[in-house]
LUMZA-643553 format. One line per 4 residues: their letters; for each residue x negated, y negated, z of N, C-alpha, C, O. Coordinates in Angstrom, 3 decimals, m for minus. Layout:
BEGIN
a) X/Y/Z/X/Y/Z/X/Y/Z/X/Y/Z; ...
//
This chain:
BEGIN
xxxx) m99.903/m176.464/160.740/m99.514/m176.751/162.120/m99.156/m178.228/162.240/m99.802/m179.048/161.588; m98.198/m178.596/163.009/m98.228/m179.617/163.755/m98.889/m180.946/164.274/m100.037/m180.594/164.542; m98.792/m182.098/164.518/m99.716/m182.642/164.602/m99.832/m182.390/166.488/m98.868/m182.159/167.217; m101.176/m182.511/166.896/m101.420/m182.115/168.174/m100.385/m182.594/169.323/m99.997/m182.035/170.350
xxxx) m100.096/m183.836/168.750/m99.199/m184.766/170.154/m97.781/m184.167/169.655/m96.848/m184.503/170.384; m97.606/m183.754/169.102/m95.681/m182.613/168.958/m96.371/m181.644/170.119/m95.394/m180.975/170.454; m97.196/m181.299/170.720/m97.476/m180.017/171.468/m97.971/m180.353/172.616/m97.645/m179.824/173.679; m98.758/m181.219/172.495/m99.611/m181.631/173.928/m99.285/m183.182/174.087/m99.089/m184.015/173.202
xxxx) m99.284/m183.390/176.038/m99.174/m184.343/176.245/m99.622/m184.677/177.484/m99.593/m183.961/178.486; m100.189/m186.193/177.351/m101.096/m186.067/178.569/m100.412/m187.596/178.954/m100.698/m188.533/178.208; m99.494/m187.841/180.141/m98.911/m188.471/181.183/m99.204/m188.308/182.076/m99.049/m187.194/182.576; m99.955/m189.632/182.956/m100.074/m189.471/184.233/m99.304/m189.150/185.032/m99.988/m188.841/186.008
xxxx) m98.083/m188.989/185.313/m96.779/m188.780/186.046/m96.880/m186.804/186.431/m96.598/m186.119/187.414; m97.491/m186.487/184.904/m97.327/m184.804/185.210/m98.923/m184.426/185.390/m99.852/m184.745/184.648; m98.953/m183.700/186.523/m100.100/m182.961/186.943/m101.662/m184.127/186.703/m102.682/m183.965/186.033; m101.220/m185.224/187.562/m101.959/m186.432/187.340/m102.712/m186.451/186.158/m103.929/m186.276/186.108
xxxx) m102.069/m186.635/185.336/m102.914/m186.858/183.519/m103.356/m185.609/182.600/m103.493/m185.436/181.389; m103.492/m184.930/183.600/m104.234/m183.345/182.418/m103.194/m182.897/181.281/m102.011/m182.835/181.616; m103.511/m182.614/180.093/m102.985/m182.074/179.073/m102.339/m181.116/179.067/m102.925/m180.078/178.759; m100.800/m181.038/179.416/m100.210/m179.984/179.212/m99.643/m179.669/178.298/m99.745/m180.635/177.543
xxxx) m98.953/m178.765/177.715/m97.879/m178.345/177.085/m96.350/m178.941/177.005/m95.502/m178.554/177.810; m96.059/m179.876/176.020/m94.817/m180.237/176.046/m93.876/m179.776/176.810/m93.797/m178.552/176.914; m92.874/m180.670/177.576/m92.049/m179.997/177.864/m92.362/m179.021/178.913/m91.415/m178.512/179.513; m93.732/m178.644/179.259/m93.747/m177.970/180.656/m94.541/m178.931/181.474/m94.701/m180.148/181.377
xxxx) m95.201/m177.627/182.692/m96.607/m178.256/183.702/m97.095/m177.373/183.558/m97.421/m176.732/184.557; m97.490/m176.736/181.877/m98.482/m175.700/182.002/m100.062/m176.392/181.287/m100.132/m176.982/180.209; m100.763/m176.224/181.862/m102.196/m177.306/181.368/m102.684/m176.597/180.693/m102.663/m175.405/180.999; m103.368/m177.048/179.420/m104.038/m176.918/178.168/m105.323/m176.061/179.107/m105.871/m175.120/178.533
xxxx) m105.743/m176.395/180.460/m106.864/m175.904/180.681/m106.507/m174.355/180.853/m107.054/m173.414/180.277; m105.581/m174.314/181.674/m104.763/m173.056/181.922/m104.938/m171.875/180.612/m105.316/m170.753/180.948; m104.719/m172.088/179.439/m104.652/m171.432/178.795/m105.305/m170.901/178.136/m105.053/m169.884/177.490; m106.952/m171.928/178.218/m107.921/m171.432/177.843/m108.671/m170.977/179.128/m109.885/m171.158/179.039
xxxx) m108.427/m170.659/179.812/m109.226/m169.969/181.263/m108.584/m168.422/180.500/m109.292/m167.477/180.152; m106.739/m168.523/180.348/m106.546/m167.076/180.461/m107.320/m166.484/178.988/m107.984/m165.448/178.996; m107.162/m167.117/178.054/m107.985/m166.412/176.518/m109.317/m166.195/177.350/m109.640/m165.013/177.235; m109.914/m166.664/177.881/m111.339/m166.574/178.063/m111.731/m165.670/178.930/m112.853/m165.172/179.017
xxxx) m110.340/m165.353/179.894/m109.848/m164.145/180.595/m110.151/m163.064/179.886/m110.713/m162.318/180.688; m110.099/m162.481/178.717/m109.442/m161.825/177.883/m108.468/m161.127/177.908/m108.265/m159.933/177.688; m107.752/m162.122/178.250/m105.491/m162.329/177.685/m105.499/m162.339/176.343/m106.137/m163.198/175.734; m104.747/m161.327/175.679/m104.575/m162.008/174.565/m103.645/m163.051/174.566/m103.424/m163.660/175.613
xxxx) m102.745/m163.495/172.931/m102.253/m164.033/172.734/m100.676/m163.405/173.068/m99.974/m164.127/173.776; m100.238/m162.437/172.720/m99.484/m161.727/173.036/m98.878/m161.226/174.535/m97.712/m160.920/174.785; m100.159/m161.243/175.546/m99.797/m161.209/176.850/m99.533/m162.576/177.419/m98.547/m162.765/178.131; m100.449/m163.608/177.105/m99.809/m164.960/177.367/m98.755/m165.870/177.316/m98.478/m166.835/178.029
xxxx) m98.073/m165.247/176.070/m96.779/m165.324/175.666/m95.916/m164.361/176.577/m94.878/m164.691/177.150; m96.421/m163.313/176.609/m95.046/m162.658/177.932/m95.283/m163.288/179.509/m94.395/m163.741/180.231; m96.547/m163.197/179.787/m96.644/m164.689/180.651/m95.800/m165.759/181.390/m95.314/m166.078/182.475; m95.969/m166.154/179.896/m95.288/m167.690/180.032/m93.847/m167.930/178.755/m93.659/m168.858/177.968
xxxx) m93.347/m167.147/178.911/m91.897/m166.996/177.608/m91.756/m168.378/177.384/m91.126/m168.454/176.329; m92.016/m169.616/177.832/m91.496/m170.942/177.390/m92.608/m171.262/176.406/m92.342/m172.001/175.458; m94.222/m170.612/176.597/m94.948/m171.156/175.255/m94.409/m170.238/174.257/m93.766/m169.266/174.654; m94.613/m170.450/172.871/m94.362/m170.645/171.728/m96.178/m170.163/171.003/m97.244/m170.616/171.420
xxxx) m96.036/m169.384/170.125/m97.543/m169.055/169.683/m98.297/m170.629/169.166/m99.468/m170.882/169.450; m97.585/m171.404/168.532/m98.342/m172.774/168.058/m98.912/m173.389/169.180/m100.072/m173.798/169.115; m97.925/m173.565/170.689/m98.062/m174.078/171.833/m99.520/m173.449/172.134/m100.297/m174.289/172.588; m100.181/m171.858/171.943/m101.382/m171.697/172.512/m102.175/m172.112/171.412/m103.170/m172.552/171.988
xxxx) m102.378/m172.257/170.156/m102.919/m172.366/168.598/m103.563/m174.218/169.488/m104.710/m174.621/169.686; m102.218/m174.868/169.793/m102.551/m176.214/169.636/m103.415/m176.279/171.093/m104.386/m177.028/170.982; m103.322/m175.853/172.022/m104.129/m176.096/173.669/m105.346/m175.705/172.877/m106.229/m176.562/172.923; m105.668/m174.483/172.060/m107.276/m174.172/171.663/m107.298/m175.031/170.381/m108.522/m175.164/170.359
xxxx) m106.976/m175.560/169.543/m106.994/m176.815/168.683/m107.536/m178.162/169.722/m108.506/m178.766/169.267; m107.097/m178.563/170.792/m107.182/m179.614/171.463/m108.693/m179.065/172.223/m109.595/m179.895/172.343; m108.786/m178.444/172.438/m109.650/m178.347/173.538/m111.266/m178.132/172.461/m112.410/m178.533/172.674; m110.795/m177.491/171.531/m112.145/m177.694/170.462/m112.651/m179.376/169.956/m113.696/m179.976/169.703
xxxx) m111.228/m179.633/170.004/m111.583/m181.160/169.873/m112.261/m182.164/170.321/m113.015/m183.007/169.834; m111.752/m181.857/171.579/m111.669/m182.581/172.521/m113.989/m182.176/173.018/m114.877/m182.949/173.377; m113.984/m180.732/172.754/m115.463/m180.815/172.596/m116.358/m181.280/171.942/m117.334/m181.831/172.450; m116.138/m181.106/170.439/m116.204/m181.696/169.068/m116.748/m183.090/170.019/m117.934/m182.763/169.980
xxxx) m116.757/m183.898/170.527/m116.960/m185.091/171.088/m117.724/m185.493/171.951/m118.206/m186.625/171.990; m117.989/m184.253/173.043/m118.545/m184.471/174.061/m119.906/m184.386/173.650/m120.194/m183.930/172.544; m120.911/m184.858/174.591/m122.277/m184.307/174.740/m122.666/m183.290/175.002/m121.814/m182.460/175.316; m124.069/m182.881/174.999/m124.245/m181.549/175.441/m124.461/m181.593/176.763/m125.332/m182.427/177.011
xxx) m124.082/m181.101/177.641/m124.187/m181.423/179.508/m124.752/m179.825/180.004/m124.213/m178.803/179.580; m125.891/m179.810/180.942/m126.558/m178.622/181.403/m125.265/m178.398/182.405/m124.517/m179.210/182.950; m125.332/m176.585/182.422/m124.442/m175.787/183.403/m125.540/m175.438/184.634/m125.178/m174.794/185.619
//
């Protein structure tokens, strides 16, 4: 795959800073709400015809990451 920033991009200008999807205003969060939905990959893509299967690969690449980091915080 790709390196993450070919896919995701986070500019304040679009959707005040949140990580979207190149080239759209679809947010990295977005996409893991719908997987977690249980969307597959296949319905998300008919969805949204402008992502690309890497485009959802890299939002759940980023967002593991992006945990990978955090603390553990009570729900």
């Amino acid at each position: 795959m790709e390196e993450l920033s070919d896919r995701i991009v986070v500019d304040p200008n679009i959707l005040a800073g949140k990580p979207v999807i190149k080239g759209t205003r679809i947010p990295v969060y977005l996409i893991i709400q719908l997987i977690a939905a249980d969307m597959n990959l296949k319905d998300v893509l008919k969805e949204y015809p402008e992502l690309k299967e890497d485009d959802v690969k890299a939002a759940l690449l980023y967002a593991s990451r992006l945990l990978e980091r955090e603390i553990t915080v009570t729900l």
